[in-house]
C-alpha positions as CSV (number, residue, x, y, z in Angstrom):
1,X,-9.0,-9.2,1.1
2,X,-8.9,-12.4,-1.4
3,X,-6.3,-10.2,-3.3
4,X,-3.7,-9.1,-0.7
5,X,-3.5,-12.5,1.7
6,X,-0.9,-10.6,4.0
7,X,-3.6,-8.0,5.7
8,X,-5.4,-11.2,6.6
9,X,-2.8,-13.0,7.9
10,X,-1.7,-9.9,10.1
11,X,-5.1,-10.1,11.8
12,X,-5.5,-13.3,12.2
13,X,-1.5,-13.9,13.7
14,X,0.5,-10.5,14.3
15,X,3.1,-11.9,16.1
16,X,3.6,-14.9,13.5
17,X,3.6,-12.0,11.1
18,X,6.2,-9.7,12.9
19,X,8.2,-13.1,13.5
20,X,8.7,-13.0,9.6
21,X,9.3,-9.5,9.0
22,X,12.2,-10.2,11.1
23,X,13.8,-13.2,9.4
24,X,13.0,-11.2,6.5
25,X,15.5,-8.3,7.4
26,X,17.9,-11.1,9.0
27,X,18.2,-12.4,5.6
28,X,18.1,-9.4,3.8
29,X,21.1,-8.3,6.1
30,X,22.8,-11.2,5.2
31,X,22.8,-10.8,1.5
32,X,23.7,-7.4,1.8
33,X,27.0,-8.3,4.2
34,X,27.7,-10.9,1.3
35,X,27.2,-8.4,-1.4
36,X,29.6,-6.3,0.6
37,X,32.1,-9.1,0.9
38,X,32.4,-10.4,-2.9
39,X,32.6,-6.6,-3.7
40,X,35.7,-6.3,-1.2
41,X,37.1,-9.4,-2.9
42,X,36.8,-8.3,-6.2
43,X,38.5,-4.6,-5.3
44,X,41.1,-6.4,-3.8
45,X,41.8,-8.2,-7.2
């Protein structure tokens, strides 16, 4: 358990857990809709 502190934290608080899975896409979303935007602005160049 010592190794992988995540499982623990999953038990102890799912919904704190789910909470940032979700910021974690949000993010991850964003990055990609900014990856997607440089890469329209360069093609336009």
């Amino acid at each position: 358990v010592q190794a992988i502190p995540g499982i623990k934290k999953e038990i102890i608080s799912p919904t704190e857990s789910s909470e940032d899975i979700l910021n974690l896409y949000k993010r991850t979303d964003n990055t990609l809709e900014e990856i997607k935007a440089s890469d329209h602005s360069l093609i336009s160049k």
